[in-house]
C-alpha positions as a Markdown table, in Angstrom:
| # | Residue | x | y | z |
|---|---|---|---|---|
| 1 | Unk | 0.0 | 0.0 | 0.0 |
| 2 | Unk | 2.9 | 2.5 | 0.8 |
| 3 | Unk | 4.4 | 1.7 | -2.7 |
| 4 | Unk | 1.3 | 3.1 | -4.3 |
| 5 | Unk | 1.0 | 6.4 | -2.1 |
| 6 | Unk | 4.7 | 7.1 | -2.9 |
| 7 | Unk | 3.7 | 6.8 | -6.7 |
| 8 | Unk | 0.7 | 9.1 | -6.1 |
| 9 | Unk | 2.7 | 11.2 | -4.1 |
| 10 | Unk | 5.5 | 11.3 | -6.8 |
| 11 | Unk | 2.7 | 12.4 | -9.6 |
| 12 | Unk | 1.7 | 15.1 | -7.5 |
| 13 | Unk | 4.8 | 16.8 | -7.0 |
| 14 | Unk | 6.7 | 16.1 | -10.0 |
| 15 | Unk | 3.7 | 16.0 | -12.6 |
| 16 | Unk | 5.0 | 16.3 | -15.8 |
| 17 | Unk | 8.8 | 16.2 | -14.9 |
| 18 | Unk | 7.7 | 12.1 | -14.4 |
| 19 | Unk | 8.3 | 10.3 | -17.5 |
| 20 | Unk | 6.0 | 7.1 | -17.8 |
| 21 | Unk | 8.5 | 5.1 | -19.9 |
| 22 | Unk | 11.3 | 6.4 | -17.5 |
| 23 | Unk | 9.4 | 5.5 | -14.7 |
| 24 | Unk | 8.9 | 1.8 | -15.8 |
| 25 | Unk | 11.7 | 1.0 | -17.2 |
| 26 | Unk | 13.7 | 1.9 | -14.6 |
| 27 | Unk | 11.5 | 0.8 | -11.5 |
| 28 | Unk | 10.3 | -1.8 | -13.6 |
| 29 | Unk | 13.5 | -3.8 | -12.3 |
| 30 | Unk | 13.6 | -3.3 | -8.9 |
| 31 | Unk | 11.2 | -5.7 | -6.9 |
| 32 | Unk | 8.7 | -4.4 | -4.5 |
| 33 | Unk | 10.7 | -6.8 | -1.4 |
| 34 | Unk | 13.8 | -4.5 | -2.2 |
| 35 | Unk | 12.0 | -1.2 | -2.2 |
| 36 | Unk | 10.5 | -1.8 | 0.9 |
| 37 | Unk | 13.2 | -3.4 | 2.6 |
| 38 | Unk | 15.6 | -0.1 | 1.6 |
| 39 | Unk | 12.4 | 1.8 | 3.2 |
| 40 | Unk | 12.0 | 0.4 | 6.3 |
| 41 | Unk | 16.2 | 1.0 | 6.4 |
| 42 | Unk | 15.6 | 4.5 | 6.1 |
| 43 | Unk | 12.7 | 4.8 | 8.9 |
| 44 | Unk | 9.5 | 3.0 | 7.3 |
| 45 | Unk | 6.6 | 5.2 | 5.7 |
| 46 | Unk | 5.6 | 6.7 | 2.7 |
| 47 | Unk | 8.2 | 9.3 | 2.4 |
| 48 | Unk | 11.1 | 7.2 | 2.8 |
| 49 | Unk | 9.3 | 4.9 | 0.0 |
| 50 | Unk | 9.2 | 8.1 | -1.7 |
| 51 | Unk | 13.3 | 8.6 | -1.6 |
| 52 | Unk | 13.7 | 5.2 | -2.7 |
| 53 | Unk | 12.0 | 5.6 | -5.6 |
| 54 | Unk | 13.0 | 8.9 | -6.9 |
| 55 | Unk | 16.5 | 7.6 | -5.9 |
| 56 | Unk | 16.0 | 5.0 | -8.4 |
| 57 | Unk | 14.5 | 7.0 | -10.7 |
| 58 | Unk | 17.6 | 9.3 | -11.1 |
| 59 | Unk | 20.3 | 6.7 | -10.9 |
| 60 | Unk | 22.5 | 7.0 | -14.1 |
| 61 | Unk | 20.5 | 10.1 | -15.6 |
| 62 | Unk | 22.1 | 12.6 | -17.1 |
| 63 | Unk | 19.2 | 14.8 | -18.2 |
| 64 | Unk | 15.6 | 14.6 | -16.7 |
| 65 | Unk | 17.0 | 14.6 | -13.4 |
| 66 | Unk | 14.0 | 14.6 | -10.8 |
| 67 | Unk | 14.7 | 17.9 | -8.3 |
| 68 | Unk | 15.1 | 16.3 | -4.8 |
| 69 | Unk | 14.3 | 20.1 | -3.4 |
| 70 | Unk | 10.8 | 19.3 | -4.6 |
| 71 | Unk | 10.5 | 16.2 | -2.8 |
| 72 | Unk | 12.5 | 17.9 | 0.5 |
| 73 | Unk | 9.6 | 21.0 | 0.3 |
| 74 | Unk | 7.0 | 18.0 | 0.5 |
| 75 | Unk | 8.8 | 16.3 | 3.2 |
| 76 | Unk | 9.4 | 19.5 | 5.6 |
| 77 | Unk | 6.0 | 20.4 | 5.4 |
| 78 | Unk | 4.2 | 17.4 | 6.3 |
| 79 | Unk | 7.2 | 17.2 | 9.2 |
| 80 | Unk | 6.5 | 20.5 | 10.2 |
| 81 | Unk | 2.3 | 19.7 | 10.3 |
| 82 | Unk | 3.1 | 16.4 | 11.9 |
| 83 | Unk | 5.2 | 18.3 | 14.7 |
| 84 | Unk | 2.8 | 21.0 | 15.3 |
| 85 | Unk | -0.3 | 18.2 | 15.5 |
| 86 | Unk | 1.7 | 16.4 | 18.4 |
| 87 | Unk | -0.2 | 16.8 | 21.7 |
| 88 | Unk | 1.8 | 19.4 | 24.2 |
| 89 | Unk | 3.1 | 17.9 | 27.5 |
């Protein structure tokens, strides 16, 4: 299930900078076990589901380079939100 919110996620903030073919071929090759497993390594969640794929995504590119400040705005923001939501002690 996280797999799919971090593609939706990734359509949201990269829209048209996300090329389909790009996208498949290169995540087309790395099994779902090994996304997650790199995931939970990072701290579990979407977002770090997220980082995996967009780090995929870019490995090798020269041009067509996803921006990883677009993904870090995302990130900070729901940190931020989440931080501000916790209940005060």
């Amino acid at each position: 299930m996280a797999i799919k919110q971090a593609i939706a996620i990734m359509v949201m903030v990269f829209k048209d900078d996300l090329r389909d073919e790009i996208f498949k071929e290169k995540l087309g090759s790395v099994s779902p076990k090994e996304i997650a497993r790199t995931a939970r390594e990072r701290g579990g969640g979407t977002l770090c589901v997220v980082e995996v794929l967009l780090t995929e995504y870019n490995k090798r590119m020269k041009a067509n380079i996803l921006s990883w400040k677009k993904f870090n705005k995302l990130r900070d923001a729901y940190l931020s939100e989440e931080s501000s939501d916790a209940p005060a002690e």
